[in-house]
SERO-4910 file (N, C-alpha, C, O; in steps of 0.05 Angstrom, whole numbers):
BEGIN
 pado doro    nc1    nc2    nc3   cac1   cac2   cac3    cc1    cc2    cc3    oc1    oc2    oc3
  Unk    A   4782   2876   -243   4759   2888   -229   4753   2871   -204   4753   2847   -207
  Unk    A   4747   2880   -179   4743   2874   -157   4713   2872   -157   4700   2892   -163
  Unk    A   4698   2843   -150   4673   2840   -144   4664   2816   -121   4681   2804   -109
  Unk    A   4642   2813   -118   4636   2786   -108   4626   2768   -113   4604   2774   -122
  Unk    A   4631   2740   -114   4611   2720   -129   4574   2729   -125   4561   2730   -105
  Unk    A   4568   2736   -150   4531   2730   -146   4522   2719   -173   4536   2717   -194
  Unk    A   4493   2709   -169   4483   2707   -191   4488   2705   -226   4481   2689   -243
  Unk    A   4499   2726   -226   4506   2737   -251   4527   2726   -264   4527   2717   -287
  Unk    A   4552   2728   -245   4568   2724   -261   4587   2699   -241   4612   2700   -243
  Unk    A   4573   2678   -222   4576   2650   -216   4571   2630   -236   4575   2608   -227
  Unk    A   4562   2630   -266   4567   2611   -280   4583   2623   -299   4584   2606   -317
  Unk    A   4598   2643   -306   4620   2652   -319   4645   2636   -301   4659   2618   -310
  Unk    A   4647   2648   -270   4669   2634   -257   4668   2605   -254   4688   2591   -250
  Unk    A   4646   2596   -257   4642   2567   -252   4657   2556   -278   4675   2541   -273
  Unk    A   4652   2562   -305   4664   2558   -328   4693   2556   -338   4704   2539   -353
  Unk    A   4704   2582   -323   4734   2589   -315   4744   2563   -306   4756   2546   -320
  Unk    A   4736   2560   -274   4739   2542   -255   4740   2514   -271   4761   2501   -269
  Unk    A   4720   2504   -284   4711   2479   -290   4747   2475   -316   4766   2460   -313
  Unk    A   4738   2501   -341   4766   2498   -353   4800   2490   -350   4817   2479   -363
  Unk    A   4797   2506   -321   4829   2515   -319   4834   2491   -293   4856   2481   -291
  Unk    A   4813   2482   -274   4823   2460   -261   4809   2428   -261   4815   2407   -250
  Unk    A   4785   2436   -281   4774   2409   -286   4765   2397   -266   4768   2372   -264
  Unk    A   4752   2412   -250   4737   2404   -219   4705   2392   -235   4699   2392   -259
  Unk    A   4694   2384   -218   4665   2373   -224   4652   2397   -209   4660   2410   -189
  Unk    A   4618   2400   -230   4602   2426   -228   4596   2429   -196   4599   2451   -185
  Unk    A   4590   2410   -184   4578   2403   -146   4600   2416   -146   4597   2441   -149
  Unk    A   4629   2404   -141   4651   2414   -119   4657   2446   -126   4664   2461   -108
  Unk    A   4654   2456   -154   4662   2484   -157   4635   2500   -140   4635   2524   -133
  Unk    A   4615   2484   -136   4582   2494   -132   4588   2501   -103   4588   2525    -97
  Unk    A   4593   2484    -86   4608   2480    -59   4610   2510    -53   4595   2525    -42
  Unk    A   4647   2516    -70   4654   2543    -60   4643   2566    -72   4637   2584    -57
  Unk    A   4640   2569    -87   4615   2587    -95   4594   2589    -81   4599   2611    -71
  Unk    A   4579   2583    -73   4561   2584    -62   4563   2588    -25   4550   2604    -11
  Unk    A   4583   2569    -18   4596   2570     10   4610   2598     24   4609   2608     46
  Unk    A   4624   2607     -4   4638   2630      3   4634   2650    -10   4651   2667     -9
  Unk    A   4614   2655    -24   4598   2679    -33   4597   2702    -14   4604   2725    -19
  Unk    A   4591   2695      1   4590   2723     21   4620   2723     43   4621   2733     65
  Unk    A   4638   2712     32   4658   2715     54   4690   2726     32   4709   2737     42
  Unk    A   4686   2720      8   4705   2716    -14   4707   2741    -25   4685   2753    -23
  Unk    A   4721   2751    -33   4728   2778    -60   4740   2761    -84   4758   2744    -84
  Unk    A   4722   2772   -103   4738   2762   -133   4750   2780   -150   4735   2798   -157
  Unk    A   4778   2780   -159   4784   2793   -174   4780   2789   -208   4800   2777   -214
  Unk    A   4769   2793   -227   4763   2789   -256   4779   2798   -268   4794   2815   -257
  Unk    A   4784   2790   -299   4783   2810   -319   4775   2789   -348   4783   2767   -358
  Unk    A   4752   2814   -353   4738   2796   -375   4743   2801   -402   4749   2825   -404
  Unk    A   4743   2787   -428   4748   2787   -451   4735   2770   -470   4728   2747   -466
  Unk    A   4731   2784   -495   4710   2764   -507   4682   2762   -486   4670   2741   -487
  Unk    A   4674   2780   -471   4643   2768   -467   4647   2744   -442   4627   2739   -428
  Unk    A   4666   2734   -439   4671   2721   -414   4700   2720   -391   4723   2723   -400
  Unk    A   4697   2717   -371   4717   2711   -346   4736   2692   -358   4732   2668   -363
  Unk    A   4765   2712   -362   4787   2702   -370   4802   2698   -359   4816   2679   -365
  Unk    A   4809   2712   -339   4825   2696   -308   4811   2711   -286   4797   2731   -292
  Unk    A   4814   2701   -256   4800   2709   -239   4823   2702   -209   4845   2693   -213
  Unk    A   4818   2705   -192   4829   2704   -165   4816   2701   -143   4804   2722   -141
  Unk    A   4809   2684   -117   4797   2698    -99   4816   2702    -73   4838   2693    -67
  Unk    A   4797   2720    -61   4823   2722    -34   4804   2720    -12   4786   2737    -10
  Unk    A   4806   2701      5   4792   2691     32   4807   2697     45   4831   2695     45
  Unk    A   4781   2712     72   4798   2722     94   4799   2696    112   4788   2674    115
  Unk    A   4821   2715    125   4837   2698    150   4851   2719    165   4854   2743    159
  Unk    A   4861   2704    190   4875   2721    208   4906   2714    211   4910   2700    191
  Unk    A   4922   2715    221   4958   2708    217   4964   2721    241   4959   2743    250
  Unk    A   4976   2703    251   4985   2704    285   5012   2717    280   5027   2714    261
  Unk    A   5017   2736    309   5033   2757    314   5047   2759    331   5060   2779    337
  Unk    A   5045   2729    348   5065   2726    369   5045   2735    389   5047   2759    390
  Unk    A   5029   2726    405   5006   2739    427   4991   2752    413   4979   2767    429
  Unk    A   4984   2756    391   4963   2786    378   4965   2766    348   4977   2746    341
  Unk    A   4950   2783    340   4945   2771    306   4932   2803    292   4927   2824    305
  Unk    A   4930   2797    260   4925   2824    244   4915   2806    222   4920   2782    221
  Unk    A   4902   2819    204   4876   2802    179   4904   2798    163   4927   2807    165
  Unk    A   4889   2777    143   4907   2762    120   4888   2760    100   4865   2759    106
  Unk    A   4896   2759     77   4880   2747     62   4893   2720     52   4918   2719     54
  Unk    A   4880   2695     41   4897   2679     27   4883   2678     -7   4861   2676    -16
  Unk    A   4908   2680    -17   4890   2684    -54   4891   2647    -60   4906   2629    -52
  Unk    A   4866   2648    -77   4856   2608    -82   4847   2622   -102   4839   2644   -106
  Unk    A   4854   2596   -116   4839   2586   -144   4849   2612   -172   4838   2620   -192
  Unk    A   4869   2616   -161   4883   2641   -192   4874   2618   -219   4881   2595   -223
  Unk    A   4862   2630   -227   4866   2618   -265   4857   2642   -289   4845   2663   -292
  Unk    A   4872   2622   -306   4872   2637   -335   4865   2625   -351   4876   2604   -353
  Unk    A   4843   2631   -371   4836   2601   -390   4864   2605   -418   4870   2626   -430
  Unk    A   4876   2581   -421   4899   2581   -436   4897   2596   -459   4920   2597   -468
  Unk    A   4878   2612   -477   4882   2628   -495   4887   2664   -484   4893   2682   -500
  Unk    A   4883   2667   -464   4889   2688   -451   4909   2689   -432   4906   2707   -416
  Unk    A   4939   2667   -427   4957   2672   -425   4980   2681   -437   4985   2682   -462
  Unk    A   5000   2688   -413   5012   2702   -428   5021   2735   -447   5038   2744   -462
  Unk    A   4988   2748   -429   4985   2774   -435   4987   2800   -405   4974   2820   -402
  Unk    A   5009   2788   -388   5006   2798   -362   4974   2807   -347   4966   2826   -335
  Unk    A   4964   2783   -356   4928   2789   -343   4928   2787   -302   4921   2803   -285
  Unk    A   4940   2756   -299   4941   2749   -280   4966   2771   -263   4964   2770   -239
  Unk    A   4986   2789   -274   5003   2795   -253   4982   2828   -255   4991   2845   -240
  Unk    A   4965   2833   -265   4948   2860   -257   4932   2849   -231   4931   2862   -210
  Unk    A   4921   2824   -235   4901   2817   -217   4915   2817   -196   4904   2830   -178
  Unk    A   4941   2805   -190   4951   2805   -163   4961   2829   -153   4962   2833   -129
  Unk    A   4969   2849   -172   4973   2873   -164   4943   2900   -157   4945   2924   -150
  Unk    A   4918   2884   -160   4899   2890   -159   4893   2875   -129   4890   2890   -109
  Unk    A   4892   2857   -126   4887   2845    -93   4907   2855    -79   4896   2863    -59
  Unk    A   4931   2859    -78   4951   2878    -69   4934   2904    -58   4927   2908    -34
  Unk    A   4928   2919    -79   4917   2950    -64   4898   2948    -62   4888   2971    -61
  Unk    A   4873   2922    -61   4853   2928    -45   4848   2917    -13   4832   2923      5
  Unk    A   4872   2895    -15   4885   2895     14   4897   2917     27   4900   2916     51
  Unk    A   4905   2939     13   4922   2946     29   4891   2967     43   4886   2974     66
  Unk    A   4877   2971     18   4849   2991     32   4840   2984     47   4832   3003     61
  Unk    A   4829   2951     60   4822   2941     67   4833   2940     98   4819   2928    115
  Unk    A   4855   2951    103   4874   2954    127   4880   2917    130   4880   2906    152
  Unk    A   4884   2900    102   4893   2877    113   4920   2875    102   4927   2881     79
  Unk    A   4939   2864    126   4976   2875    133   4988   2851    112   5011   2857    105
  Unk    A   4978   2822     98   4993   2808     92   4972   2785     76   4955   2772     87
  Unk    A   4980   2782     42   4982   2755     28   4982   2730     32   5007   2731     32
  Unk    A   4979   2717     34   4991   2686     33   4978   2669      6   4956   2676     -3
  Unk    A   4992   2646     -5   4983   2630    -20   4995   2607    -23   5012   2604     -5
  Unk    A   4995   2588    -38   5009   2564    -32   5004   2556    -65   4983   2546    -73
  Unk    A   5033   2566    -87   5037   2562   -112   5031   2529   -113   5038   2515    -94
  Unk    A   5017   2520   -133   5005   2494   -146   5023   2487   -161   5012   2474   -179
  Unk    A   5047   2487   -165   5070   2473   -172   5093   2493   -166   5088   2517   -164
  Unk    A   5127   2478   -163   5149   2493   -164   5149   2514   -182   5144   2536   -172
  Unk    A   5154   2515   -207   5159   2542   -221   5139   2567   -213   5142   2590   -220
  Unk    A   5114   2556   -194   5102   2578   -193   5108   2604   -172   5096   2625   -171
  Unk    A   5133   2593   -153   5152   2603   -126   5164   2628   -146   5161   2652   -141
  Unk    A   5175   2620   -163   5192   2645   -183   5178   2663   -188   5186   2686   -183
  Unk    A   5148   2658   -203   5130   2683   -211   5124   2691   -193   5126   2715   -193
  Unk    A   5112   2676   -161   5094   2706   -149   5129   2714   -127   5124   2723   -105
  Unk    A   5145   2711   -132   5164   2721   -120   5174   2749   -135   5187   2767   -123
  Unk    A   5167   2748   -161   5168   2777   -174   5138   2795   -171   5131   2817   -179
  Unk    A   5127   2777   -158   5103   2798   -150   5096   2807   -122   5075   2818   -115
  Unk    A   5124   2800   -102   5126   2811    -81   5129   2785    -54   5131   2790    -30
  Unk    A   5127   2762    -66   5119   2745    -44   5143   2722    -41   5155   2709    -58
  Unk    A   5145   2723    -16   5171   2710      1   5160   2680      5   5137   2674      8
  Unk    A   5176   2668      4   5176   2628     14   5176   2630     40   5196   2619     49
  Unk    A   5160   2641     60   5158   2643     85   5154   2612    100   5166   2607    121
  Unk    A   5136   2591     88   5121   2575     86   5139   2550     82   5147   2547     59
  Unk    A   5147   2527    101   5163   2511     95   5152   2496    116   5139   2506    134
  Unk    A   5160   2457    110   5143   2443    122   5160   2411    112   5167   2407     89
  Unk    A   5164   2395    131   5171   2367    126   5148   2342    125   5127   2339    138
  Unk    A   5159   2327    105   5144   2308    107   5160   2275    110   5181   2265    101
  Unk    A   5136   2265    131   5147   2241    147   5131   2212    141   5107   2212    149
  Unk    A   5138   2193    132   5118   2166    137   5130   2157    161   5154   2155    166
  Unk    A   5102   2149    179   5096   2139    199   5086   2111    204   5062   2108    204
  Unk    A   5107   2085    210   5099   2056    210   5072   2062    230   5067   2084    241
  Unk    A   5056   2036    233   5044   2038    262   5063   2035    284   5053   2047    303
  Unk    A   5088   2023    291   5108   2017    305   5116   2047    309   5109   2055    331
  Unk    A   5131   2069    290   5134   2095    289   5122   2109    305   5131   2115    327
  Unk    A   5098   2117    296   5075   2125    303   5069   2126    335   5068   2147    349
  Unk    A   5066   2096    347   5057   2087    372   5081   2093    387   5076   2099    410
  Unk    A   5107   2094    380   5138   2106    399   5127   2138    398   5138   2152    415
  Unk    A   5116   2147    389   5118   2172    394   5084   2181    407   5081   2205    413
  Unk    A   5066   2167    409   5047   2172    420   5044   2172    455   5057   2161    472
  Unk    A   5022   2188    454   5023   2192    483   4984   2191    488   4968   2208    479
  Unk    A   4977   2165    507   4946   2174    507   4942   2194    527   4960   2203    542
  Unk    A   4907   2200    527   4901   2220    540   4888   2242    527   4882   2261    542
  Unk    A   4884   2244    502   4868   2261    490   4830   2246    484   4822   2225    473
  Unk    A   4818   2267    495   4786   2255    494   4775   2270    461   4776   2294    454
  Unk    A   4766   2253    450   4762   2252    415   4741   2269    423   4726   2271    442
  Unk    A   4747   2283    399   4718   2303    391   4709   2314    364   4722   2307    344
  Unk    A   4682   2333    360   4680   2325    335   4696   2346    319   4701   2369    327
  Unk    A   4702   2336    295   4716   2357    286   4694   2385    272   4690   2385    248
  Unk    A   4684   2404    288   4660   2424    276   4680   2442    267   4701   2445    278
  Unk    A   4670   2457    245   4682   2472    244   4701   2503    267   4718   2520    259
  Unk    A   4690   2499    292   4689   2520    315   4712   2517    332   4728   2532    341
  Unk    A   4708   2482    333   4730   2463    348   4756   2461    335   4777   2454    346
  Unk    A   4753   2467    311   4784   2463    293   4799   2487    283   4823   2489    277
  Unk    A   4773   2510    282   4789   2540    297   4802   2548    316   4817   2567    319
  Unk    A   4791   2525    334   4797   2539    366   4829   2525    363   4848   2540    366
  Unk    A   4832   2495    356   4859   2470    349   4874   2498    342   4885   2509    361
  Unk    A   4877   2510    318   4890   2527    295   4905   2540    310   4930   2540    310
  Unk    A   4882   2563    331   4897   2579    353   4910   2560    378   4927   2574    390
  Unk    A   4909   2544    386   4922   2527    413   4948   2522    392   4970   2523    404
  Unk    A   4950   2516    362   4973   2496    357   4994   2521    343   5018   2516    342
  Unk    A   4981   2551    330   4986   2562    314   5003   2590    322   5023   2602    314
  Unk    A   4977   2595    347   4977   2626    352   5003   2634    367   5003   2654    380
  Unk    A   5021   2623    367   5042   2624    384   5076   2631    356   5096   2644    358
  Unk    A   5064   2611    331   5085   2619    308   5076   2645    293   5053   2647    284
  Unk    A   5094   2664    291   5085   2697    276   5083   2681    248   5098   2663    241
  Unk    A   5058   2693    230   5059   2691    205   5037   2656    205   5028   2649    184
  Unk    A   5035   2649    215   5012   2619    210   4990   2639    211   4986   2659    224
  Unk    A   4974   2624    190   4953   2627    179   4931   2615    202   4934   2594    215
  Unk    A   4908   2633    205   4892   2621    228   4867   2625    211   4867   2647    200
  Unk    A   4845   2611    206   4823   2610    197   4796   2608    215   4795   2595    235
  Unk    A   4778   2621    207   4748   2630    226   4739   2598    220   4750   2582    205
  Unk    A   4717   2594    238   4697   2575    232   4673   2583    205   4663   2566    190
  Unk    A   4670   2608    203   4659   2602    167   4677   2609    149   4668   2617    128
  Unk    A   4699   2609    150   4723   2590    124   4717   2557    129   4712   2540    112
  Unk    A   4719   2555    152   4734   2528    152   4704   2509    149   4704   2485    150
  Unk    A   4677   2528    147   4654   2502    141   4661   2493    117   4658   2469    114
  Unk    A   4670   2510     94   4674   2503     66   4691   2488     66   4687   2466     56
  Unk    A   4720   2495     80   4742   2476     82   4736   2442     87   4745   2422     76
  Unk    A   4715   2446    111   4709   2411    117   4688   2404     95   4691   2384     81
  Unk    A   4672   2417     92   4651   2410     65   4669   2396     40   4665   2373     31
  Unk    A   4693   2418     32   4708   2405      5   4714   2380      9   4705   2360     -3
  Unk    A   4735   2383     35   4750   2352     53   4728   2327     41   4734   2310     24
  Unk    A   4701   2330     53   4695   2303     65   4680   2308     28   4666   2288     25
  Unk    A   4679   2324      4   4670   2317    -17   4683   2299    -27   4673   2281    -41
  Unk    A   4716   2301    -19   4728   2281    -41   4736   2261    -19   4759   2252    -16
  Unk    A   4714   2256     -5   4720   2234     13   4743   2234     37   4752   2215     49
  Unk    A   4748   2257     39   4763   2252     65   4752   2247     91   4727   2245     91
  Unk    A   4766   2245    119   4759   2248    141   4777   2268    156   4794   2283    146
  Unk    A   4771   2266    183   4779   2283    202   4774   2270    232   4757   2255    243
  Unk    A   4793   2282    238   4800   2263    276   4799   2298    295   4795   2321    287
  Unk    A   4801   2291    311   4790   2319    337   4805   2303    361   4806   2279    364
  Unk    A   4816   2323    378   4818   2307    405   4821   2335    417   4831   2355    407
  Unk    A   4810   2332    440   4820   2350    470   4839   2332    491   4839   2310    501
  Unk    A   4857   2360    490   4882   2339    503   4899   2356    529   4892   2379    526
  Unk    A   4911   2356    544   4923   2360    557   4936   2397    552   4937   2419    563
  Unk    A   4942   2385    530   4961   2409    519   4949   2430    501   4962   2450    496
  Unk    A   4922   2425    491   4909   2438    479   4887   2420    459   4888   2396    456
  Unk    A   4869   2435    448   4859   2431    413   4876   2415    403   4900   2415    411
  Unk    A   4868   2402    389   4882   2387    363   4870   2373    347   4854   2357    357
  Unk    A   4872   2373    320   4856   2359    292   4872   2359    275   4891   2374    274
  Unk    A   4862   2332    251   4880   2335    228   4857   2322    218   4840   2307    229
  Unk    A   4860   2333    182   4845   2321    163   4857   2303    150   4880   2307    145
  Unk    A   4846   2279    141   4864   2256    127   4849   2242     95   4825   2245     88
  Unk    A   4863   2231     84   4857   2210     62   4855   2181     71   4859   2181     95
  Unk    A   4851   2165     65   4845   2141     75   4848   2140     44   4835   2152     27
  Unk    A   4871   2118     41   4875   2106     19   4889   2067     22   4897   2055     42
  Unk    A   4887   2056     -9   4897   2029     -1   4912   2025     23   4905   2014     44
  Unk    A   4935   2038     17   4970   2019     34   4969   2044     47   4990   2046     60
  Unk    A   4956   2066     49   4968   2087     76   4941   2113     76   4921   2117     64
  Unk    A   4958   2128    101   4943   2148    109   4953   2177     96   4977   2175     91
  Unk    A   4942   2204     87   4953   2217     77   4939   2232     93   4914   2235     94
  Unk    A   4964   2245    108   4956   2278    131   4964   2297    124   4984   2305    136
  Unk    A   4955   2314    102   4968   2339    104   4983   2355    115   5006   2362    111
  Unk    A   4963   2362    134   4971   2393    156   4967   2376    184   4948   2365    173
  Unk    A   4967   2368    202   4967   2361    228   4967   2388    240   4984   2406    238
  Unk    A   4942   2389    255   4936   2414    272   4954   2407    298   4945   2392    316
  Unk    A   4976   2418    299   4983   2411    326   5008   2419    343   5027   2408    332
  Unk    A   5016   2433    364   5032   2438    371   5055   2413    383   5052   2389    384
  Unk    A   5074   2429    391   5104   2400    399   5091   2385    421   5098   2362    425
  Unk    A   5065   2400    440   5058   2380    465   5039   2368    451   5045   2345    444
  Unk    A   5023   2374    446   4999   2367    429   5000   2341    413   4983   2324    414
  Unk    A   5017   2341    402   5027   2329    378   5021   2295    379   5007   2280    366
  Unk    A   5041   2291    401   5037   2255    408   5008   2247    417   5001   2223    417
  Unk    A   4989   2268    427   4961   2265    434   4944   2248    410   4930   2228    410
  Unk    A   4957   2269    387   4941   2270    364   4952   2240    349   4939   2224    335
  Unk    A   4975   2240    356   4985   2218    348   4973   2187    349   4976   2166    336
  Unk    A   4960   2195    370   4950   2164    387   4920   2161    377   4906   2141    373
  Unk    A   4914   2189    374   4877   2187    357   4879   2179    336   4868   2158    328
  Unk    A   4897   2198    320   4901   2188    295   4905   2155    291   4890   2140    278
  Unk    A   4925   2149    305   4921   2120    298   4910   2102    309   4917   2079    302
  Unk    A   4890   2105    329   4868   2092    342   4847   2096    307   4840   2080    289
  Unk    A   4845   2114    310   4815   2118    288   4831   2104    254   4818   2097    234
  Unk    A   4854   2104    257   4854   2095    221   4868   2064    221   4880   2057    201
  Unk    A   4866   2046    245   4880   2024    242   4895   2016    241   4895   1991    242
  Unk    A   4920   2030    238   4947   2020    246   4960   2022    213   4978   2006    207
  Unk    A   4950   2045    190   4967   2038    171   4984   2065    172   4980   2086    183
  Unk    A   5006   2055    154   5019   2071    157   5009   2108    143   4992   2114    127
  Unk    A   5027   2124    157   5016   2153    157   5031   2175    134   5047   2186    150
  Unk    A   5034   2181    120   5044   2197    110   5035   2237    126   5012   2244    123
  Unk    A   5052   2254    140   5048   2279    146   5068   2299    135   5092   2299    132
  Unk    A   5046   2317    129   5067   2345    126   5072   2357    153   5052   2356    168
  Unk    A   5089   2368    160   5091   2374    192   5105   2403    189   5119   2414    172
  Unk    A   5098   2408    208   5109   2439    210   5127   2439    230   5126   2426    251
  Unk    A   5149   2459    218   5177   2460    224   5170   2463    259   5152   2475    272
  Unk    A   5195   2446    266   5199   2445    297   5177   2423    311   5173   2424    335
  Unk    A   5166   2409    297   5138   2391    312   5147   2366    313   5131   2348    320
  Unk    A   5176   2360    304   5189   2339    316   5216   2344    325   5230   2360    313
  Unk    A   5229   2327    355   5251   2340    366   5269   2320    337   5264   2301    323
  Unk    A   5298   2344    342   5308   2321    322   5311   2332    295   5330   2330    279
  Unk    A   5288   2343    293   5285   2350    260   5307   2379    251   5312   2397    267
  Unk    A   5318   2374    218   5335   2395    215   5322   2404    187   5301   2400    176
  Unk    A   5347   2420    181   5329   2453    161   5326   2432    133   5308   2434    117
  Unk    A   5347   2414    133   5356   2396    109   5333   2383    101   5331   2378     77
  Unk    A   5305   2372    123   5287   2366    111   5261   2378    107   5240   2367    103
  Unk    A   5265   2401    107   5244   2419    103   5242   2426     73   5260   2426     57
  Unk    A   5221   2430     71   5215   2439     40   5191   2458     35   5171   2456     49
  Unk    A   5190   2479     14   5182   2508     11   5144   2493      4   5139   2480    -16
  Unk    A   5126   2498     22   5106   2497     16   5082   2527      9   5059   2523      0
  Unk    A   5095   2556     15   5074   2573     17   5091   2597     15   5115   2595     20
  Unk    A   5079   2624      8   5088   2649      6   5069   2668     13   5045   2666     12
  Unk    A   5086   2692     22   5067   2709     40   5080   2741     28   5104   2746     24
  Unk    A   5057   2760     24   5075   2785     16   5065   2801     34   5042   2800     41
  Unk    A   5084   2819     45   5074   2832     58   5068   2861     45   5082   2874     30
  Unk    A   5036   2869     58   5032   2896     45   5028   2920     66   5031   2943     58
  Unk    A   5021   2916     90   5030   2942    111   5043   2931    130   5045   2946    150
  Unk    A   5055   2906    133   5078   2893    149   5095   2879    148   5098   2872    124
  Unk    A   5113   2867    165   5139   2860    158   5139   2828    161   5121   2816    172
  Unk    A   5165   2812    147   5163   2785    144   5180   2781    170   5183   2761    183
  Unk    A   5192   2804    175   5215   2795    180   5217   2771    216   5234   2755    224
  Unk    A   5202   2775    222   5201   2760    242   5183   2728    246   5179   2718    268
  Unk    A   5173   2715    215   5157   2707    217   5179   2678    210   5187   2671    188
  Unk    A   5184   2664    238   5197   2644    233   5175   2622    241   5154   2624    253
  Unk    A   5187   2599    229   5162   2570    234   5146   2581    240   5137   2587    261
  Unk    A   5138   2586    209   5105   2599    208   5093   2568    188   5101   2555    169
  Unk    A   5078   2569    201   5049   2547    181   5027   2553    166   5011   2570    175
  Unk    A   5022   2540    140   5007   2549    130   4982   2528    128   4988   2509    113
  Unk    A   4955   2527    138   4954   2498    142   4925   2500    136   4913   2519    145
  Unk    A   4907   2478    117   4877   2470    124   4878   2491     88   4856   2500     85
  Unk    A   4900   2500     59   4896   2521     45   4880   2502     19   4878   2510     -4
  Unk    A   4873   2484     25   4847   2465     -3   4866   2463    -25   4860   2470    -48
  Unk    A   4890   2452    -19   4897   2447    -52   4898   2424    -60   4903   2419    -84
***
């Protein structure tokens, strides 16, 4: 059943949520509450309570000069006595045709472990979504930096605008509004992360990070091939010189080949085609 988080039945999903990923009550409170009015939930209830659920947050997905709506599906769960009864492949075939009513052209999601590439691949969805990852000495790092980017804050508006300067140019990257991405920085800085901003020459650019003992952990680096060394130089102005761990998106280093890429995301298409959607990124998806 297709609904929206309210009142009623936000401490059923909160319950789900709390079971199946063992989040704390605040951080599930966050998106619930954050994305209540922006989210569709898909249900199906049993026993008197929410036995698996889905949500699908909009987004937009660049088209090569143009873009068309996306949805991305977060937070699929099933509480473990209700697997195994094809619950979850109705739900996705349920966000399927209410995308397609919805006139939105294309899926995306980003499976929470390998075996999960196999299942939603029988539910229509392609490994579109691939991405390398690099540690960065401070020595590394500083060979490939370039100054000249003026720091800014990372608001949610400014790191929409980054998304399109670094994104809108690969068919199939995921581009997110500024009220997705308030929740997005809200989660970030719950579990303690940060975030860097720069205006630069070449465009927008931001990345969200971890700050941990012996290194830096960058997910997604908002950033195009010019862009890139800008970000490079903030980044390691603002975190001290330790070393960086990044996921990077294909082609954002010269040099780089297919051999070190690896399958991060899948996309189905439901009134359009994959077929042109090369070094596409999927980036900023909260996992």
């Amino acid at each position: 059943m297709r609904t929206r988080i309210d009142k009623e039945n936000a401490p059923k999903l909160q319950a789900l949520w709390e079971q199946v990923f063992g989040d704390k009550a605040e951080a599930i409170a966050l998106f619930l509450n954050g994305c209540k009015a922006l989210a569709d939930v898909y249900v199906y209830e049993q026993g008197g309570e929410i036995a698996s659920a889905l949500y699908v947050l909009p987004a937009s997905m660049a088209l090569g000069g143009t873009w068309t709506h996306a949805g991305y599906i977060y937070a699929a769960a099933t509480l473990p006595q209700a697997r195994g009864q094809g619950i979850m492949s109705r739900l996705l075939k349920e966000a399927a045709d209410g995308a397609a009513k919805d006139g939105i052209s294309f899926l995306t999601l980003r499976p929470a472990n390998p075996p999960l590439f196999d299942y939603y691949a029988k539910h229509g969805y392609d490994t579109i979504y691939k991405a390398a990852s690099h540690v960065f000495s401070k020595e590394g790092l500083e060979a490939i930096s370039v100054p000249g980017g003026k720091t800014a804050k990372a608001t949610p508006a400014f790191v929409s605008g980054a998304l399109k300067d670094a994104f809108a140019g690969r068919p199939g990257s995921l581009l997110w509004e500024a009220d997705m991405l308030s929740y997005q920085l809200a989660i970030h800085a719950y579990y303690g992360g940060k975030a860097v901003a720069a205006d630069t020459p070449a465009g927008k650019t931001a990345a969200l990070y971890f700050e941990e003992q012996d290194q830096i952990t960058c997910l997604d680096p908002i950033a195009n091939r010019e862009s890139f060394p800008y970000l490079c130089e903030v980044l390691g102005r603002e975190t001290g010189g330790k070393p960086i761990q990044m996921r990077l998106p294909v082609g954002l280093l010269y040099g780089e080949t297919q051999t070190d890429l690896e399958p991060v995301g899948m996309a189905c298409p439901i009134t359009g085609s994959l077929s042109q959607m090369k070094d596409a990124f999927l980036p900023l998806t909260m996992e």
